[in-house]
C-alpha positions in Angstrom: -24.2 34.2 -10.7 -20.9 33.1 -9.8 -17.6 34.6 -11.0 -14.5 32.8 -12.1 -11.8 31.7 -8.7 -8.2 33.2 -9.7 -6.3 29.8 -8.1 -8.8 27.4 -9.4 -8.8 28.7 -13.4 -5.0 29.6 -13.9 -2.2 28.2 -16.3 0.9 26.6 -15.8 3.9 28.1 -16.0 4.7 26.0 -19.2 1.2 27.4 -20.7 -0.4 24.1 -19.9 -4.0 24.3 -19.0 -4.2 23.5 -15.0 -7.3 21.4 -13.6 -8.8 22.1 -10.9 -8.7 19.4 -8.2 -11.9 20.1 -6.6 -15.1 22.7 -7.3 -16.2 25.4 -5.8 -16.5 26.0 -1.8 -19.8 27.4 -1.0 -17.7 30.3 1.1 -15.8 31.1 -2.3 -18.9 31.6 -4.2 -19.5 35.7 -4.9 -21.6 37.9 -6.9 -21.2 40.6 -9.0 -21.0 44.4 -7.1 -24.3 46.3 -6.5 -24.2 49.7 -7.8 -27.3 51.2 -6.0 -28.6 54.1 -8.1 -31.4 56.8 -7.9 -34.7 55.4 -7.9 -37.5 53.9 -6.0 -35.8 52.1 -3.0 -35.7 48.6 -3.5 -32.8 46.2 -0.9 -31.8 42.9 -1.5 -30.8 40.3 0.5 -27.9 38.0 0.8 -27.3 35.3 3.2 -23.0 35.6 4.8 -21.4 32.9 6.7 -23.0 31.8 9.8 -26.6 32.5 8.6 -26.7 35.9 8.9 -28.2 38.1 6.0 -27.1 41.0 4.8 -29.2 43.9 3.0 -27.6 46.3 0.3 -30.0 48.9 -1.3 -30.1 48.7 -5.0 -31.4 51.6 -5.7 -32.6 54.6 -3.4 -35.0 57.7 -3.7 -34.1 58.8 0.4 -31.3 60.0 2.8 -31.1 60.8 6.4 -29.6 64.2 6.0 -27.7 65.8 9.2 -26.8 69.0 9.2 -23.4 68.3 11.4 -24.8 69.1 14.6 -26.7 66.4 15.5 -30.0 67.0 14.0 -31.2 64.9 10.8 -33.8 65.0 8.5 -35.1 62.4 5.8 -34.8 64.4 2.2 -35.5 62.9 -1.0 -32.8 62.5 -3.3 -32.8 64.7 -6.4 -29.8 63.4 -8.3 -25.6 62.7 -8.0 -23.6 65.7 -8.3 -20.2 64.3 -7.9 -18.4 61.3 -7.1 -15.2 60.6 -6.3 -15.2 56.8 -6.9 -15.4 57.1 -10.6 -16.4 59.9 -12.4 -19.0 57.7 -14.9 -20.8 57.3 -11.7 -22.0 60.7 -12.3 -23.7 60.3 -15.2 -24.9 57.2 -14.2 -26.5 58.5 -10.7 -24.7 55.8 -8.6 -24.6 57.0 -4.8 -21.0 55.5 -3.4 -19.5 56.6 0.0 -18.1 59.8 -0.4 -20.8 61.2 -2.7 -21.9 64.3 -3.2 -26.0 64.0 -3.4 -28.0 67.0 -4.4 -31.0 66.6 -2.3 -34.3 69.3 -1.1 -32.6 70.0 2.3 -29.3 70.9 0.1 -26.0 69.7 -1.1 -24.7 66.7 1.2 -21.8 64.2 1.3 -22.9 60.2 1.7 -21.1 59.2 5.0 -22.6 55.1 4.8 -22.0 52.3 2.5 -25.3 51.8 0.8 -24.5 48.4 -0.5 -23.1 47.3 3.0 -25.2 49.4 5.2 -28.7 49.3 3.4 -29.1 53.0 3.8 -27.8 56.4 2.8 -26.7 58.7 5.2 -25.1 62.2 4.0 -23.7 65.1 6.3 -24.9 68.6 4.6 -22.0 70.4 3.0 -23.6 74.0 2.3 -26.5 75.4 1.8 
C-alpha cells in the first residue's frame, strides 16, 4: 500500500487542481507505520535502497532484559505498562522505544526500536 506524495497531490494557489507531471519514484513509495504489539513474535521484511532488507517485529512475546550492569536475560513479555509515545498505546499493548514493559524478570524500560531494530531490548528499572 502506498500513501498519497504531499508535492505530487497539492492545489494551486488559485484552488485549481494541480497535475502531476510524472508518477511515482520507486524511492518515494512508503508504507503505513508498524505498530509491533504483544503477541507471538512474528518480523517482516522490507527491501531499502541499495538492496538491503530491513526487519521490523510486528508483534513480540520476548525481550533481552539487562539489569544495568552488563548481564541480560531473555524474559517473556507480560504486558505494556506505560508509554510515553501515546498514551492509547497502553491500552493497546504497543511496545515503542521508551516503554515501560512489565515482564517475569520485572519492570523494564525498551532501550531499541522494534520496528527498526527487529528486537526488543529493555534496561530493568526496579524490582
Amino acid at each position: 500500500m502506498t500513501r498519497a506524495i504531499e508535492n505530487l497531490t497539492k492545489r494551486k494557489a488559485t484552488g485549481g487542481r494541480s497535475r502531476p507531471q510524472r508518477g511515482r519514484r520507486a524511492f518515494e513509495r512508503d508504507g503505513y507505520a508498524i505498530e509491533p504489539v504483544v503477541g507471538e513474535t512474528s518480523m517482516r521484511a522490507s527491501r531499502r535502497r541499495g538492496g538491503s532488507v530491513s526487519t521490523g517485529l510486528v508483534s513480540a512475546d520476548m525481550a533481552n532484559v539487562s539489569d544495568g550492569t552488563g548481564k541480560g536475560v531473555r524474559s517473556k513479555i507480560l504486558r505494556v505498562k506505560k508509554s510515553p509515545a501515546n498514551r492509547d498505546y497502553e491500552r493497546r499493548g504497543v511496545i515503542t522505544r521508551g516503554a515501560v514493559i512489565e515482564t517475569e524478570a520485572g519492570e523494564a524500560m525498551v532501550t531499541s526500536r522494534p520496528t527498526d531494530d527487529g528486537v526488543v531490548n529493555a534496561v530493568l528499572t526496579k524490582k
